[in-house]
mmJSON file of the N, C-alpha and C atoms, coordinates in Angstrom:
{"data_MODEL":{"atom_site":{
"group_PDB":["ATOM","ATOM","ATOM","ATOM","ATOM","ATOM","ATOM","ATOM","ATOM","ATOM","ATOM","ATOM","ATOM","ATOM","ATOM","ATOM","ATOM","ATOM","ATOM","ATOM","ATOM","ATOM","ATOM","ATOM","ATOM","ATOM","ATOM","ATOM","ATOM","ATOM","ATOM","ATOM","ATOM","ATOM","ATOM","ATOM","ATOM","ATOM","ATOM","ATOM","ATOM","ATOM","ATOM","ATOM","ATOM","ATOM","ATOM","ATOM","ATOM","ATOM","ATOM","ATOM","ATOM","ATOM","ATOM","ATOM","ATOM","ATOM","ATOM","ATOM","ATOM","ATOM","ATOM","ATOM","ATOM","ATOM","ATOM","ATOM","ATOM","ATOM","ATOM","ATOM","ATOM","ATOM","ATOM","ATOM","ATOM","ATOM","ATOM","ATOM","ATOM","ATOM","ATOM","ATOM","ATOM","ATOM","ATOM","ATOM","ATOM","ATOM","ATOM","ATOM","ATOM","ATOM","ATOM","ATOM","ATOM","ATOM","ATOM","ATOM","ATOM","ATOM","ATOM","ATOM","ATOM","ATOM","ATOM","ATOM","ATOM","ATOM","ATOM","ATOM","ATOM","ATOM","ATOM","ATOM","ATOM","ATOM","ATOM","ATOM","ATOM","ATOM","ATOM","ATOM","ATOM","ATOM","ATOM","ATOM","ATOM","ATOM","ATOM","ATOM","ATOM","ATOM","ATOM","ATOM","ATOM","ATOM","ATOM","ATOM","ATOM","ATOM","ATOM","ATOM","ATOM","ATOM","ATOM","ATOM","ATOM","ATOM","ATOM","ATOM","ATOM","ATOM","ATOM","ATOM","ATOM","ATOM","ATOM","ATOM","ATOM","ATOM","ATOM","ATOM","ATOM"],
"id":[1,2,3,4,5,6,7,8,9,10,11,12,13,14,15,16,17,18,19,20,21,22,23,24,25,26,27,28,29,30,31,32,33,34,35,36,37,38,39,40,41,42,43,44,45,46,47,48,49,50,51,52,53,54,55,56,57,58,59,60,61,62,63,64,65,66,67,68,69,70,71,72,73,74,75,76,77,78,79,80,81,82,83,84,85,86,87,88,89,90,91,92,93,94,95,96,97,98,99,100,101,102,103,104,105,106,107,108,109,110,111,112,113,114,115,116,117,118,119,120,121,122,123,124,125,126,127,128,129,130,131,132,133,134,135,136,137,138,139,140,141,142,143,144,145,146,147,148,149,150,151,152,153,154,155,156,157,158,159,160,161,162,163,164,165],
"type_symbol":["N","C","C","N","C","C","N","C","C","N","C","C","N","C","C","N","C","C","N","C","C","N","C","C","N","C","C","N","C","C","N","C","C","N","C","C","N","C","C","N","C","C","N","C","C","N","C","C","N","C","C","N","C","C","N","C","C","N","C","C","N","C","C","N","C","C","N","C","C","N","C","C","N","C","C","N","C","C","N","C","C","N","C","C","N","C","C","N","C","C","N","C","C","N","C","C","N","C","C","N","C","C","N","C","C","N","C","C","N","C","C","N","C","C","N","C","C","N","C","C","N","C","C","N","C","C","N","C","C","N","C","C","N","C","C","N","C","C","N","C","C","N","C","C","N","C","C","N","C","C","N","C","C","N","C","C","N","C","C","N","C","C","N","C","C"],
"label_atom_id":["N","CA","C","N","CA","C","N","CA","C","N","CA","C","N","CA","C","N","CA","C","N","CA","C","N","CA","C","N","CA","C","N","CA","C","N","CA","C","N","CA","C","N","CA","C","N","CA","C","N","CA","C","N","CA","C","N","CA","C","N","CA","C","N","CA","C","N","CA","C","N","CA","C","N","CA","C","N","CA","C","N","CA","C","N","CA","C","N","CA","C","N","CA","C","N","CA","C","N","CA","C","N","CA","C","N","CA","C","N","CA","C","N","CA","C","N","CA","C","N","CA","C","N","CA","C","N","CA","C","N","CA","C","N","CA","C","N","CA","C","N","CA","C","N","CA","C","N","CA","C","N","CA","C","N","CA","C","N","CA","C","N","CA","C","N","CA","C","N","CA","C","N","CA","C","N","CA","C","N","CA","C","N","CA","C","N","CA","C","N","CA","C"],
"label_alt_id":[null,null,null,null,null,null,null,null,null,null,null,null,null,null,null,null,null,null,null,null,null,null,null,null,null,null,null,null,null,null,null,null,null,null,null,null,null,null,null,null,null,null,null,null,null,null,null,null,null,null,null,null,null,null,null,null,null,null,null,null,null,null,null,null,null,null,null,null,null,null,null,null,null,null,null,null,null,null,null,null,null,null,null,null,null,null,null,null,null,null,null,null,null,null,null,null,null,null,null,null,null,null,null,null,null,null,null,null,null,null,null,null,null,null,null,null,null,null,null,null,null,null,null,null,null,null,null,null,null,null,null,null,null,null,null,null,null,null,null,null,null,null,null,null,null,null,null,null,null,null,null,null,null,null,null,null,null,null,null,null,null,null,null,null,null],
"label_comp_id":["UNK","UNK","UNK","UNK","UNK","UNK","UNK","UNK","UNK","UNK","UNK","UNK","UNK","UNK","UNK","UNK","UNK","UNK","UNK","UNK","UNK","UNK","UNK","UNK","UNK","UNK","UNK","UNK","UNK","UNK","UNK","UNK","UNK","UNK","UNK","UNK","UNK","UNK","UNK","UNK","UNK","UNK","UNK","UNK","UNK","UNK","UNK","UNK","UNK","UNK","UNK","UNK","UNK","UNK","UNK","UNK","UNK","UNK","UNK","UNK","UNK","UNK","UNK","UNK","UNK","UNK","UNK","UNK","UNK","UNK","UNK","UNK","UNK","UNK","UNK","UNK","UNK","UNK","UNK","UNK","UNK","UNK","UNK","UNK","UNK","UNK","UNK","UNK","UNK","UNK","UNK","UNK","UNK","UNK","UNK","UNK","UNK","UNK","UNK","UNK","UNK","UNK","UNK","UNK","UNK","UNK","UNK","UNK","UNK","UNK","UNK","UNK","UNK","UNK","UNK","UNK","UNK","UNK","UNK","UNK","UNK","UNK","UNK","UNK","UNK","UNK","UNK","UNK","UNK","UNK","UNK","UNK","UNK","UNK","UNK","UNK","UNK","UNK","UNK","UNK","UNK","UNK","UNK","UNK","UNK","UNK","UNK","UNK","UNK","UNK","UNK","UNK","UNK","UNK","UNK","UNK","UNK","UNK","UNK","UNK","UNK","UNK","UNK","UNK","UNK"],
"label_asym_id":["A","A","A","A","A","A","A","A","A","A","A","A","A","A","A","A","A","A","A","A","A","A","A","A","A","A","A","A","A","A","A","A","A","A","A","A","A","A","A","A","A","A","A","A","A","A","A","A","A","A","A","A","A","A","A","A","A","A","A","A","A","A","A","A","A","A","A","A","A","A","A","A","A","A","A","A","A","A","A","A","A","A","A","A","A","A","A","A","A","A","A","A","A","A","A","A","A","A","A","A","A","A","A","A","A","A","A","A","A","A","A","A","A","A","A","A","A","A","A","A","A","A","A","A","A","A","A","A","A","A","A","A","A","A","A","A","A","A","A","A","A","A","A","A","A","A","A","A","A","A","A","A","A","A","A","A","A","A","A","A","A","A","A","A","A"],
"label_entity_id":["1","1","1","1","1","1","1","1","1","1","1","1","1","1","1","1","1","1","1","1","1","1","1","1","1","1","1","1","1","1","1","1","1","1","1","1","1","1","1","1","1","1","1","1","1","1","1","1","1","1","1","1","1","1","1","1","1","1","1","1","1","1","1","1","1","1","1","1","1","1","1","1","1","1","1","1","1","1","1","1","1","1","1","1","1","1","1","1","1","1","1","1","1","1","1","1","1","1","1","1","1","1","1","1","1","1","1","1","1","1","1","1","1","1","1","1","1","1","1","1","1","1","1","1","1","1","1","1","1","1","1","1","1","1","1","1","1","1","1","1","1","1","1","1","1","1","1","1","1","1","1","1","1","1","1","1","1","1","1","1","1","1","1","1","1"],
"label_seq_id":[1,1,1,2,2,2,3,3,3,4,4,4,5,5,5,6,6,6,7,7,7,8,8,8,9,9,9,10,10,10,11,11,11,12,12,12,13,13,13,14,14,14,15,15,15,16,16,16,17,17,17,18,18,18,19,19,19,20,20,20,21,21,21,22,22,22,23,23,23,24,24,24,25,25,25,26,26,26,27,27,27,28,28,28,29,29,29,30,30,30,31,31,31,32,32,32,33,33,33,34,34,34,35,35,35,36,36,36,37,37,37,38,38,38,39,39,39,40,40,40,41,41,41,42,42,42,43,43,43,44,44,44,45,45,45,46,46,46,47,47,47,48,48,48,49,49,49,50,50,50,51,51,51,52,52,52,53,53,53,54,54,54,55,55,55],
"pdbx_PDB_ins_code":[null,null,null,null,null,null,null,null,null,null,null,null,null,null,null,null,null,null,null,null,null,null,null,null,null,null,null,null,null,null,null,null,null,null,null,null,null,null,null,null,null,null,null,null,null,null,null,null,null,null,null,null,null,null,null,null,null,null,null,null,null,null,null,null,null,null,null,null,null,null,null,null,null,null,null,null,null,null,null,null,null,null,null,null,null,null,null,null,null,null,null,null,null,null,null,null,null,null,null,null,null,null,null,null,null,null,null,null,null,null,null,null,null,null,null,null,null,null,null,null,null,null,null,null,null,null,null,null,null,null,null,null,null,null,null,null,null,null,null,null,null,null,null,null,null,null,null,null,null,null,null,null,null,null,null,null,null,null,null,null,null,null,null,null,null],
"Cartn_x":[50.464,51.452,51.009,51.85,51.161,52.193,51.412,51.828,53.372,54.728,55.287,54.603,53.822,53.325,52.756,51.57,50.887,52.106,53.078,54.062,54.694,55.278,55.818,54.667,53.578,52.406,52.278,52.111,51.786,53.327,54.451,55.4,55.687,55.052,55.03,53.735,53.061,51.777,52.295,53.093,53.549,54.533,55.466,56.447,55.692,54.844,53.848,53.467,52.212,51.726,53.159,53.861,55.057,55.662,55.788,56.654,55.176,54.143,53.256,53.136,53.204,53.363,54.051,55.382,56.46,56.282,56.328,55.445,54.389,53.447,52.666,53.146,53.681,54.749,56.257,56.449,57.513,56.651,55.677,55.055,54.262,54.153,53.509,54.413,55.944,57.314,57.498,57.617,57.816,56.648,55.576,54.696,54.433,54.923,55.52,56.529,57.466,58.873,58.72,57.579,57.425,56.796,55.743,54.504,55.194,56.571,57.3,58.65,59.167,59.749,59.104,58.069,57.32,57.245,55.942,55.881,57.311,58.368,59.819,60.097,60.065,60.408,59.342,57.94,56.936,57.532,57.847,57.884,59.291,60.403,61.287,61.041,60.507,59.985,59.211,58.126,57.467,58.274,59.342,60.559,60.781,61.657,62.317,61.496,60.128,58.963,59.129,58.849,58.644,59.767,61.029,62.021,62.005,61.667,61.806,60.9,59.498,58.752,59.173,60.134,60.749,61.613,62.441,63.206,62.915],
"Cartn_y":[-62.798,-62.902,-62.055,-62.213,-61.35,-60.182,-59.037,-57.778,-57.92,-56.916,-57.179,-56.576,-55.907,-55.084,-56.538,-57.498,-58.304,-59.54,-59.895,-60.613,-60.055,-59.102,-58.578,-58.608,-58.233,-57.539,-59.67,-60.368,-61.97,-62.3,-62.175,-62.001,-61.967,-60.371,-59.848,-60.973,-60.906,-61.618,-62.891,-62.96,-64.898,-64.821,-63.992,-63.68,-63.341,-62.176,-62.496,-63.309,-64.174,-65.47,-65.994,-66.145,-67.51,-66.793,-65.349,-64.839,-65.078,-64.864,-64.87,-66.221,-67.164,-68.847,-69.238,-68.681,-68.906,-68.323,-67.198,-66.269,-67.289,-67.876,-68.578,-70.005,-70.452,-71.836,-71.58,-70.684,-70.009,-70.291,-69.444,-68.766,-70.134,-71.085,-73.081,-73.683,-73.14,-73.899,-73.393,-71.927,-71.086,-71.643,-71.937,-72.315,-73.78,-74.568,-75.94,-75.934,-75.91,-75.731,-75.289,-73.865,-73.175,-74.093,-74.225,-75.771,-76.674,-77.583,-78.562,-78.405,-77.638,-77.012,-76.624,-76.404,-76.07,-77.594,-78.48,-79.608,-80.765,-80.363,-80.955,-80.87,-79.323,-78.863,-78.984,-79.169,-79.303,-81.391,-81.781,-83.513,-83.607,-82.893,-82.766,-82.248,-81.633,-81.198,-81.964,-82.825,-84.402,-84.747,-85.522,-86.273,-85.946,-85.056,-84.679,-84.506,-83.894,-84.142,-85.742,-86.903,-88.074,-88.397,-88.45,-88.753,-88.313,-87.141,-86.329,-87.2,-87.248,-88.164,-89.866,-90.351,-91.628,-92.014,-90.713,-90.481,-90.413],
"Cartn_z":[-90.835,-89.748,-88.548,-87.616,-85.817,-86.498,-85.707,-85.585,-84.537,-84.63,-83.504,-82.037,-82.203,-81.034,-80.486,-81.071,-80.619,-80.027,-80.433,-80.126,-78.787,-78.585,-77.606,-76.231,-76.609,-75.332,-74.731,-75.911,-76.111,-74.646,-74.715,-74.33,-72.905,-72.816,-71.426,-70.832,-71.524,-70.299,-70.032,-70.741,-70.194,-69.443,-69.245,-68.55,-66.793,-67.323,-65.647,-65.281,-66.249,-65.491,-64.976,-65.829,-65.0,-63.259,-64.175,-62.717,-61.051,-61.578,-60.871,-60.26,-60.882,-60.855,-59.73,-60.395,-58.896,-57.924,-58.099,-56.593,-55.684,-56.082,-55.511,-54.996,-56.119,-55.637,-54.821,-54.188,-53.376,-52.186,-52.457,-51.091,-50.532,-51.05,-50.79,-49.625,-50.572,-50.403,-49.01,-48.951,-47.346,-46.513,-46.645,-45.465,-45.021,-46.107,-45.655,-44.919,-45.265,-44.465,-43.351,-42.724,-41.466,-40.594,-41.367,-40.502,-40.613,-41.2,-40.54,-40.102,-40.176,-38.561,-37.52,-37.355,-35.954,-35.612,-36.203,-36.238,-35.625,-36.155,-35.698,-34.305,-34.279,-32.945,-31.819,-31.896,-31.197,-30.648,-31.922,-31.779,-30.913,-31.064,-30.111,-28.69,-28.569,-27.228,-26.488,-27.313,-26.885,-26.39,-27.381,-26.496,-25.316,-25.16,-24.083,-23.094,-23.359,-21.645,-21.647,-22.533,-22.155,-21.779,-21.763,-21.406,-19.644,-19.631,-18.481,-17.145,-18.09,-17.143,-16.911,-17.525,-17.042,-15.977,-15.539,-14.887,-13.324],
"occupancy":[1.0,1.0,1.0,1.0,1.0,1.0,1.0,1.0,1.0,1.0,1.0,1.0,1.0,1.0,1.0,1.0,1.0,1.0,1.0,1.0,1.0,1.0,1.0,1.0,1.0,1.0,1.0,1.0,1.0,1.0,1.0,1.0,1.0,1.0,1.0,1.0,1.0,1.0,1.0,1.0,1.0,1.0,1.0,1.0,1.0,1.0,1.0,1.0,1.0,1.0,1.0,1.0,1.0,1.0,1.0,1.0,1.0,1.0,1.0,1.0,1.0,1.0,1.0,1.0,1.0,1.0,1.0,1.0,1.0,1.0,1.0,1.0,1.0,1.0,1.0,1.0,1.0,1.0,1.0,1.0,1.0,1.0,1.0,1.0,1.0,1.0,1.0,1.0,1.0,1.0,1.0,1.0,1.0,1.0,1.0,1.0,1.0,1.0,1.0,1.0,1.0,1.0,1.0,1.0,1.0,1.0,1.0,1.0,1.0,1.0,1.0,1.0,1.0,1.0,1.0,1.0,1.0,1.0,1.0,1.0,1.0,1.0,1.0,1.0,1.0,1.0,1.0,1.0,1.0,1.0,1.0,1.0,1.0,1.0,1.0,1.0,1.0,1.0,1.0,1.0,1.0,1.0,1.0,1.0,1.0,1.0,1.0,1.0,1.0,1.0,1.0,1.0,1.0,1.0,1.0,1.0,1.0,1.0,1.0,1.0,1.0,1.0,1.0,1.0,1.0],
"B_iso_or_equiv":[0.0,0.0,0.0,0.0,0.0,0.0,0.0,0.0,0.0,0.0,0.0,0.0,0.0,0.0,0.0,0.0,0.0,0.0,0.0,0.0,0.0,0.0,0.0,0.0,0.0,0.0,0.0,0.0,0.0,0.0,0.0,0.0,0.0,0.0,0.0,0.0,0.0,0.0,0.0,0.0,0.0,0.0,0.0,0.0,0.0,0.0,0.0,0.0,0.0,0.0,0.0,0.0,0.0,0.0,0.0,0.0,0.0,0.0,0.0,0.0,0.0,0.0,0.0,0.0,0.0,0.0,0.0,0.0,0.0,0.0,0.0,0.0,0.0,0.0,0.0,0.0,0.0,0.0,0.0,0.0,0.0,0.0,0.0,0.0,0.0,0.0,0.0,0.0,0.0,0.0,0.0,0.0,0.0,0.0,0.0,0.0,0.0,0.0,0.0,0.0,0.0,0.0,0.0,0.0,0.0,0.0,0.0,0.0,0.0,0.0,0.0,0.0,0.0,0.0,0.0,0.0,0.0,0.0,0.0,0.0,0.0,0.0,0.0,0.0,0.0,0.0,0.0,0.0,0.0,0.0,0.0,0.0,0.0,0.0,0.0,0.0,0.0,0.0,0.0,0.0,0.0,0.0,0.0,0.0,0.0,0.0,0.0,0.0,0.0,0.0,0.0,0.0,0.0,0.0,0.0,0.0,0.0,0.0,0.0,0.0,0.0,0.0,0.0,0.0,0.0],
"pdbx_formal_charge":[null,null,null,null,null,null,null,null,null,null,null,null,null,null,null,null,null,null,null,null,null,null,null,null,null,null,null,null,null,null,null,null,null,null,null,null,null,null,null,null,null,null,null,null,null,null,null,null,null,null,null,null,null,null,null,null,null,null,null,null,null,null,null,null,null,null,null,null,null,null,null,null,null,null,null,null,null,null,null,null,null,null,null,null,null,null,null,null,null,null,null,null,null,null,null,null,null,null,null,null,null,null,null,null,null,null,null,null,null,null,null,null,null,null,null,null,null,null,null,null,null,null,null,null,null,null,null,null,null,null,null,null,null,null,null,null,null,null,null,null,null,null,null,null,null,null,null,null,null,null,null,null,null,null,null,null,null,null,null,null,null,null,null,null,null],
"auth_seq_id":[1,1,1,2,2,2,3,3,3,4,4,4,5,5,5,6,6,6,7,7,7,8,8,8,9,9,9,10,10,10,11,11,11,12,12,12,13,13,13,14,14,14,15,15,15,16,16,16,17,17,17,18,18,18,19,19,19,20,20,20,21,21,21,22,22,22,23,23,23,24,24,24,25,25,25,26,26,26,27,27,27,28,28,28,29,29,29,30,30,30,31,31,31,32,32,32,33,33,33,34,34,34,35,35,35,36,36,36,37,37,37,38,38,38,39,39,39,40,40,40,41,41,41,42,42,42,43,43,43,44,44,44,45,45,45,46,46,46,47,47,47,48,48,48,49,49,49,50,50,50,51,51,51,52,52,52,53,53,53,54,54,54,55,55,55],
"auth_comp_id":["UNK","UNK","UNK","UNK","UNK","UNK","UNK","UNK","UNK","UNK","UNK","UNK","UNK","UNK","UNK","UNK","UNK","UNK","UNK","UNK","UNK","UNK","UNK","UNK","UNK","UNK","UNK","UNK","UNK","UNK","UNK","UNK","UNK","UNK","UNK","UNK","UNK","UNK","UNK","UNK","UNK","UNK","UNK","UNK","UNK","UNK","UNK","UNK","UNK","UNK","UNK","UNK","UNK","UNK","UNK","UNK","UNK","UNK","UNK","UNK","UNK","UNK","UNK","UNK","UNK","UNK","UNK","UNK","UNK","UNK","UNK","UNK","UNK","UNK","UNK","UNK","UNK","UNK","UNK","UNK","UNK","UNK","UNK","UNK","UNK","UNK","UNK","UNK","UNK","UNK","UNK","UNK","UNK","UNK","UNK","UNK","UNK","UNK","UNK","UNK","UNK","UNK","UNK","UNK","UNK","UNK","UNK","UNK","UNK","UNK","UNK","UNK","UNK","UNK","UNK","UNK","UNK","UNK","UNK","UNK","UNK","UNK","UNK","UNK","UNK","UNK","UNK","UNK","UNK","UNK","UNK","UNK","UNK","UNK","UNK","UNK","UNK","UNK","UNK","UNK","UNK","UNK","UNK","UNK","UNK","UNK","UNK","UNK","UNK","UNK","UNK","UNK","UNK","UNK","UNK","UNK","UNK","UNK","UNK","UNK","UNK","UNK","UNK","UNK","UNK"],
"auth_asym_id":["A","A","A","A","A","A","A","A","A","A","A","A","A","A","A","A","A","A","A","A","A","A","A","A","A","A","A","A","A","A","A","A","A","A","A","A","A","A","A","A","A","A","A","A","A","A","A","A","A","A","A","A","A","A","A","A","A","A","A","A","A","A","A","A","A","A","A","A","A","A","A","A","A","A","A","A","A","A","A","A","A","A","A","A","A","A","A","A","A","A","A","A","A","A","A","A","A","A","A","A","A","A","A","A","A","A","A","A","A","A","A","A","A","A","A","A","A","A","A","A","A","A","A","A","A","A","A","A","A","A","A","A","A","A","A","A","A","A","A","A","A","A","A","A","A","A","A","A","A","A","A","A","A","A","A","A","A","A","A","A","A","A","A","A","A"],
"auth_atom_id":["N","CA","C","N","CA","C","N","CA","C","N","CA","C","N","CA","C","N","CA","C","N","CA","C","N","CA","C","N","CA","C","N","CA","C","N","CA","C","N","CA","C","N","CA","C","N","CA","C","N","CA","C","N","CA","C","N","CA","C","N","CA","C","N","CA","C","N","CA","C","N","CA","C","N","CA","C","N","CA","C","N","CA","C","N","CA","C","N","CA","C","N","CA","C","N","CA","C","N","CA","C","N","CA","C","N","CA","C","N","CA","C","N","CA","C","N","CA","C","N","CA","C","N","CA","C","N","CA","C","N","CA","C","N","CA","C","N","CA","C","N","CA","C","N","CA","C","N","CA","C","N","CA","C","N","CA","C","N","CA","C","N","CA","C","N","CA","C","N","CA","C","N","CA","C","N","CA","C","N","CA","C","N","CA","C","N","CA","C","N","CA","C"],
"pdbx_PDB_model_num":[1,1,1,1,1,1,1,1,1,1,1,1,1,1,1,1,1,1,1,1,1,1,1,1,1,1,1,1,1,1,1,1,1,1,1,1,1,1,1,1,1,1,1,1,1,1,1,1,1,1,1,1,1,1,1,1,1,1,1,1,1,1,1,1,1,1,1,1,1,1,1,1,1,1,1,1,1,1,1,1,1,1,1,1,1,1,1,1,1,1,1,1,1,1,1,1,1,1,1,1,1,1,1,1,1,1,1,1,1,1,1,1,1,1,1,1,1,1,1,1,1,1,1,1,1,1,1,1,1,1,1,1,1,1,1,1,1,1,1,1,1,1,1,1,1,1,1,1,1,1,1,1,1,1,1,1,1,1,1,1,1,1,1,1,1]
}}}
């Protein structure tokens, strides 16, 4: 059978990788969202110059 020491230490390291996991898939999620809100607001601002120049 595993030692409990080897179970517990087995435990913690998986608990990091995962916490580490999300950390990285957070930090994907925040720089998408930033680069398409800029992107949004850059394509709104298109508009409104082309609009501007019809006038």
């Amino acid at each position: 059978m595993f030692s409990a020491s080897s179970v517990v230490r087995f435990f913690f390291t998986y608990a990091r990788c995962l916490d580490l996991q999300l950390e990285l898939t957070n930090r994907k999620g925040r720089k998408g969202r930033k680069e398409r809100e800029e992107r949004e607001e850059r394509e709104e601002r298109e508009e409104r110059e082309g609009r501007e120049d019809d006038y």
